[in-house]
MIBA-414766 format. One record per residue (C-alpha): residue in three letters; x, y, z. Coordinates in steps of 0.5 Angstrom, whole numbers, padded with zeros to 4 digits, always signed. Layout:
<sites>
AlaXYZ...
</sites>
This chain:
<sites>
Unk+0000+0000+0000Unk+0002+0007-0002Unk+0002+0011+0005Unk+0004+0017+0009Unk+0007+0016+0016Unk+0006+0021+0021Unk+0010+0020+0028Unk+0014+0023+0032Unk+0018+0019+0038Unk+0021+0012+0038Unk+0014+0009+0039Unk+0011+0011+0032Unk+0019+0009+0029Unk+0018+0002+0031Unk+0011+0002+0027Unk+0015+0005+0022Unk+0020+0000+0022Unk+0016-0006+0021Unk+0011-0003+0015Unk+0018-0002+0011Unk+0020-0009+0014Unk+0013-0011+0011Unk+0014-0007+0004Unk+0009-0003+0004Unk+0011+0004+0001Unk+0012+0010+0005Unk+0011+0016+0000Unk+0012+0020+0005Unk+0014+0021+0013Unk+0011+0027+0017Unk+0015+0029+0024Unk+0016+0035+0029Unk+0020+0040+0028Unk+0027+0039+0031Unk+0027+0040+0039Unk+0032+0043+0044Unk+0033+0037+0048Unk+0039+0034+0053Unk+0042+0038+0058Unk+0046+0042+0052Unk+0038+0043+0049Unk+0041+0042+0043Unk+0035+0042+0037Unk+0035+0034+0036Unk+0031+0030+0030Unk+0026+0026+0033Unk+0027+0018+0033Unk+0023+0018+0026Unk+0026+0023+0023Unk+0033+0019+0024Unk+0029+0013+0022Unk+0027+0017+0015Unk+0034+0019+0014Unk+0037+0012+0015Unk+0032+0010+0010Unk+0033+0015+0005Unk+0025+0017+0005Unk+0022+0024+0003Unk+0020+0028+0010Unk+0017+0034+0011Unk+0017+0038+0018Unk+0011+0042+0018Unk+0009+0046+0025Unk+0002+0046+0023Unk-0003+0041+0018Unk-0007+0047+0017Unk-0005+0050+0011Unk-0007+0050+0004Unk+0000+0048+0001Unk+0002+0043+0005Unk-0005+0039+0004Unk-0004+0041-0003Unk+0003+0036-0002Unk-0001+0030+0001Unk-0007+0030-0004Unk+0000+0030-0009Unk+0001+0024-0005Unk-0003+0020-0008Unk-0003+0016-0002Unk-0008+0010+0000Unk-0008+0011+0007Unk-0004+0015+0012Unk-0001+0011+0019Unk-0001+0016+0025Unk+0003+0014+0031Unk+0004+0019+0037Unk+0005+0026+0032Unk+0003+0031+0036Unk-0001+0035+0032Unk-0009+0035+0031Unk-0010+0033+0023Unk-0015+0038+0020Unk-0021+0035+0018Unk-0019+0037+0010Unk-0013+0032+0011Unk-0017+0026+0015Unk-0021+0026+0008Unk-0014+0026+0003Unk-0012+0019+0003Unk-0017+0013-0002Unk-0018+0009+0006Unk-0017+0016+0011Unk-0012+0015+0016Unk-0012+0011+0022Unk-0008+0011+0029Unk-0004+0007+0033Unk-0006+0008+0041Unk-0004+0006+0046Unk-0009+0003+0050Unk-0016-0001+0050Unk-0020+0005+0047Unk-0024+0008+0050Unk-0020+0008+0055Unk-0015+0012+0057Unk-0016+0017+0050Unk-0010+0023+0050Unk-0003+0024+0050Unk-0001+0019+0056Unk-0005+0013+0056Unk+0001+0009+0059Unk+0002+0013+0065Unk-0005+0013+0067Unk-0007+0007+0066Unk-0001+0004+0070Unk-0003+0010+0076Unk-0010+0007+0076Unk-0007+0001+0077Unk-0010-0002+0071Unk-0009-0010+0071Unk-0008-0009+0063Unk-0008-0004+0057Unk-0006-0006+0049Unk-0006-0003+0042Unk-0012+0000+0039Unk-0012+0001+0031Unk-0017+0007+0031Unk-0020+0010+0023Unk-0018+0017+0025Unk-0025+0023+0025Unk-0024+0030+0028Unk-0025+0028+0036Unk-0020+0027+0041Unk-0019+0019+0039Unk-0026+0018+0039Unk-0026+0014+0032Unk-0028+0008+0030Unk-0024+0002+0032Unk-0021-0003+0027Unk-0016-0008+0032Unk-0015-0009+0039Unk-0010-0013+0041Unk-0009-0013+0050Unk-0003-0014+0054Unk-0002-0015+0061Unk+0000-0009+0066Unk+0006-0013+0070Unk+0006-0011+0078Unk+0014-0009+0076Unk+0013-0004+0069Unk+0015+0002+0070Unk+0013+0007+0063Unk+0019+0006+0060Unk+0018-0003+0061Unk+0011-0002+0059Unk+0013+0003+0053Unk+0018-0002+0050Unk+0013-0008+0049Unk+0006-0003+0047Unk+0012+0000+0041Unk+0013-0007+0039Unk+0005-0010+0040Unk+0004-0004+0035Unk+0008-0005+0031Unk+0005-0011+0030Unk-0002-0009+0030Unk-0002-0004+0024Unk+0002-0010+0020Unk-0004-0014+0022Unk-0009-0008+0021Unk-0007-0006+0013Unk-0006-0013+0012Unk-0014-0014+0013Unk-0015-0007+0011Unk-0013-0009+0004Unk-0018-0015+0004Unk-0024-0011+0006Unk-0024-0016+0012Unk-0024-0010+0018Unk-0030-0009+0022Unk-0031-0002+0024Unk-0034-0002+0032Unk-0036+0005+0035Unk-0033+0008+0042Unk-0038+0007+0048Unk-0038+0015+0050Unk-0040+0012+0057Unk-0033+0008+0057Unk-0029+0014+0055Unk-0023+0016+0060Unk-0018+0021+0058Unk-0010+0021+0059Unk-0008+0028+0060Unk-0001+0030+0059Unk+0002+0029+0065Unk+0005+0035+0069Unk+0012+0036+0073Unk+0008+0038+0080Unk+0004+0032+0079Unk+0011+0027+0080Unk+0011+0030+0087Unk+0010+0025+0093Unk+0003+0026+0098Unk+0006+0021+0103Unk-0001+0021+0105Unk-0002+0017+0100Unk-0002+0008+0100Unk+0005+0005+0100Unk+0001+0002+0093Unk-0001+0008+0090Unk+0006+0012+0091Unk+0009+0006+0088Unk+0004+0006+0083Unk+0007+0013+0082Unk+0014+0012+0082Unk+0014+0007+0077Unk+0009+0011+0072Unk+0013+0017+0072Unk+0019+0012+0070Unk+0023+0014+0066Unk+0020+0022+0066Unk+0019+0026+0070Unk+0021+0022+0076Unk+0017+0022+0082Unk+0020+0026+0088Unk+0021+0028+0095Unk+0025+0032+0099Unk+0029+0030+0105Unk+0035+0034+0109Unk+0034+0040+0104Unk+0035+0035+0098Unk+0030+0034+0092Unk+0030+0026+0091Unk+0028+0022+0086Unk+0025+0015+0087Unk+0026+0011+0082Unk+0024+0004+0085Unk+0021+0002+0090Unk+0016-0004+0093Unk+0010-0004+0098Unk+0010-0007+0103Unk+0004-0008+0109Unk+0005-0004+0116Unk+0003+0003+0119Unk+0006+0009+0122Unk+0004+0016+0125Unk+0008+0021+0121Unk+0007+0019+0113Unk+0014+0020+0110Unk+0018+0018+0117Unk+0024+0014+0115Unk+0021+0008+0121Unk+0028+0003+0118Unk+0034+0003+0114Unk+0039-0002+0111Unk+0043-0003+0105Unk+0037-0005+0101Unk+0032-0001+0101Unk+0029+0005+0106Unk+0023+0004+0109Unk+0018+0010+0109Unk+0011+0011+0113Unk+0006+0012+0109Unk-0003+0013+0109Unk-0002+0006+0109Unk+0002+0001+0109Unk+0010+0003+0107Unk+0014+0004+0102Unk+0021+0001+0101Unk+0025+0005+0097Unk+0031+0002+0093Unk+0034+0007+0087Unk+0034+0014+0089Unk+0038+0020+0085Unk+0039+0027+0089Unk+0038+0033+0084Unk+0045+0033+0079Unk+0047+0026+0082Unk+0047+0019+0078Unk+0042+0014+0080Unk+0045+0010+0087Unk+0043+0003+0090Unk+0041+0005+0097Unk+0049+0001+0100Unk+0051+0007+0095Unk+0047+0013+0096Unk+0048+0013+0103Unk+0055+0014+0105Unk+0055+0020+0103Unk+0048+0022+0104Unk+0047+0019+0111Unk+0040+0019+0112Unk+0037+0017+0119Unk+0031+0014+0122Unk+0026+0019+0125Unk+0027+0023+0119Unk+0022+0025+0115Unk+0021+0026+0107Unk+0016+0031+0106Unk+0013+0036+0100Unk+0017+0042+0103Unk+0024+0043+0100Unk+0026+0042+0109Unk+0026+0036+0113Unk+0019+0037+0118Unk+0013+0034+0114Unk+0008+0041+0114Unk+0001+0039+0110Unk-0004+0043+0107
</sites>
């Protein structure tokens, strides 16, 4: 099939890899414009631009899909579909219209749960027991459209947003191989989206990775492995930002949410609203990544302490 491919991260790069793989004709790839990124925020080309180069295909990095002329440059296409995955600009409802079969999306969650920009995040907040991928044909809603191909995936206890990533990319990659395949055979049944069953993924914010130790030992695990890789859930202890980067809950209770109740070279056993939280890998801010036995000879925490939502040691809530 003839097709325009729009995608931004590695997410939408490994879709794009398997459809060549598959030999599919790619006229055209849409991505971002190249962003400041990494510490020196150099302009860095997005993971399917890097792919598109390595391939030697035809890219365009429009800022918007609204215009005349670069519609006019996807109708000359003559493409049978257009593939979205993770692009990151609205298609207009002149471009859903331009490709022969329209365009359809790679999602990554069972529809219509978890529409919007962090379903992976979310699901593993809500301590959803499963997710997937959704092939959706695009309409002008917020992946409201209706779904071609499901495929589910179990949630592990450990999947942290970068695990879980890892095998959605690939079982997306997968689905839309799968989904053209049919597509071309006239053999997908379009279903419409339960409005009543939507939830929304939104985008997730920096403050929200701050932890509320009054929250359960579940739920704050919960967070520290949905804000893995980015932004990283953090609190502060003896005047430092610390990133909590893995952790376990554990059963057991205290009076003073965030007190520090037990030390060893494994883990830091933290109070909770309920329950406790074992912390195992930690980062203060400007520091690596450190296994408790390597964190706290230079950063002798102390039983009795506390970690807290203030920038000082004294746990102070609302």
């Amino acid at each position: 099939m003839r097709i325009i491919f729009a995608g931004t991260p590695l997410f939408a790069a490994i879709a794009l890899d398997a459809l060549i793989k598959a030999n599919h004709e790619i006229v055209l790839v849409l991505t971002q414009p190249d962003r400041p990124a990494g510490r020196g925020m150099r302009n860095t080309a997005s993971a399917v631009k890097q792919r598109a180069q390595y391939y030697g295909l035809t890219l365009l990095q429009p800022p918007t899909l609204k215009t005349s002329e670069i519609q006019e440059q996807l109708r000359t296409c003559n493409a049978d579909v257009m593939v979205v995955a993770a692009y990151g600009l609205i298609l207009p409802e002149a471009v859903l219209t331009i490709p022969r079969m329209g365009c359809v999306n790679i999602h990554a969650s069972l529809l219509p749960r978890w529409r919007g920009a962090a379903p992976i995040q979310r699901a593993i907040l809500a301590g959803d027991p499963e997710t997937g991928v959704t092939i959706m044909q695009m309409d002008a809603g917020l992946d409201t459209g209706a779904m071609l191909l499901k495929h589910q995936l179990s949630i592990a206890p450990t999947d942290t947003t970068q695990t879980l990533h890892d095998r959605l990319s690939e079982l997306g990659a997968q689905s839309i191989v799968e989904a053209l395949t049919l597509l071309k055979q006239d053999g997908l049944i379009p279903i419409f989206q339960d409005e009543a069953q939507a939830t929304y993924a939104n985008k997730i914010a920096k403050n929200e990775a701050e932890i509320d130790w009054r929250q359960s030992a579940e739920q704050i695990n919960r967070m520290v492995r949905a804000y893995n890789p980015t932004p990283g859930a953090y609190s502060h202890c003896q005047g430092m930002l610390l990133k909590i980067w893995q952790a376990q809950a554990i059963m057991g209770n205290a009076n003073v949410p965030g007190e520090i109740v037990a030390i060893n070279r494994e883990n830091i056993t933290v109070a909770c609203g309920s329950g406790m939280l074992q912390i195992e890998v930690i980062q203060k801010s400007g520091g690596k990544k450190l296994g408790i036995a390597d964190f706290l000879p230079g950063n002798p925490l102390k039983v009795g302490e506390c970690f807290s939502k203030q920038s000082h040691s004294a746990v102070t809530y609302d």
